[in-house]
N, C-alpha and C positions, 0 to 999 in steps of 0.2 A: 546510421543506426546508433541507437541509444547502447550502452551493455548497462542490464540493472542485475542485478545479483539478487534471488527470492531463499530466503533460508526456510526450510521449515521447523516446527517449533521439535521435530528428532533429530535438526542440524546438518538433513541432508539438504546442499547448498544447489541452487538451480542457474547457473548463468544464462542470458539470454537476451538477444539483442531486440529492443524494443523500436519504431518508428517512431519517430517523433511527431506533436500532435493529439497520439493515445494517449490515452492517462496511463497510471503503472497496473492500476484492475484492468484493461483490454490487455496488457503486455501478457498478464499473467494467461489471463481466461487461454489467450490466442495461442499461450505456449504450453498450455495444458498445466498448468503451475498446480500441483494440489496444496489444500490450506486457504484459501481465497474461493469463497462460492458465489459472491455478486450477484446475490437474491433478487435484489430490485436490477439490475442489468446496468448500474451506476448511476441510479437516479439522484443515490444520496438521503433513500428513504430507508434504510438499513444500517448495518453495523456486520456484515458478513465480508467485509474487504477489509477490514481491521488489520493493520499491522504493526509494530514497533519499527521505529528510523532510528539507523545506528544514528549514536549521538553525535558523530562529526557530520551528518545529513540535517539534524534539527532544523539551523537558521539557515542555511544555505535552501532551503522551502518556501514556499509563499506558507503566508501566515492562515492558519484555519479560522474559515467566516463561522458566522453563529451557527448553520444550517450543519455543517460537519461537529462542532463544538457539539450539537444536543445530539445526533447520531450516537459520539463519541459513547454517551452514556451509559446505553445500551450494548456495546460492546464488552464482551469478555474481559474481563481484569486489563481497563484501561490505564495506563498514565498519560496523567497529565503533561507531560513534556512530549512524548516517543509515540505517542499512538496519533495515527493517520489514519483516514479510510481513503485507500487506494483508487477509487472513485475520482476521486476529488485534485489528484496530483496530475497535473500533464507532462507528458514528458517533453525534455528541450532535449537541446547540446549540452544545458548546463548540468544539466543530469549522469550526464557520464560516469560509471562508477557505483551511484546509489547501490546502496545495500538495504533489503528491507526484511525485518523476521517477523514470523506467523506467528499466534499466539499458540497455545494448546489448541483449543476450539473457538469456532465462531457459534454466537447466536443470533 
């Protein structure tokens, strides 16, 4: 099992051991994570898994394709560097550790 770490955007922090395989939105859904609502169920047709990746997670990521890149848009006070939609991350071994924080809201 993966440990990812889900902050929410009040800082209360959620440890929790992920399978690998799932993306980090099933980690969350499956652990009842609030802050992540995964509207489309991880299609990729939304922006309601929107998180910020602590900056020492950035590169250590696969790089986001176009399809997350215009999602991104649509999300809540996105950055350009730090925003991910949870969707789209699978999780490894090499994951171990990540930390991800929820914005205020999702839309």
């Amino acid at each position: 099992m993966v440990k990812i770490t889900y902050i929410e955007y009040s800082g209360e922090k959620h440890l929790v051991d992920v399978e690998p395989g799932l993306t980090v939105m099933e980690g969350a859904r499956n652990n009842n994570i609030p802050g992540i609502e995964a509207d489309c169920g991880g299609a990729c047709a939304c922006s309601t898994c929107h998180v910020y990746i602590s900056e020492d997670w950035v590169e250590k990521l696969p790089e986001k394709d176009p399809m997350e890149e215009d999602m991104l848009d649509f999300a809540y006070e996105p950055d350009s560097v730090r925003s991910r939609l949870t969707c789209q991350i699978k999780v490894t071994d090499q994951l171990d550790g990540l930390s991800v924080n929820m914005p205020e809201r999702q839309i």
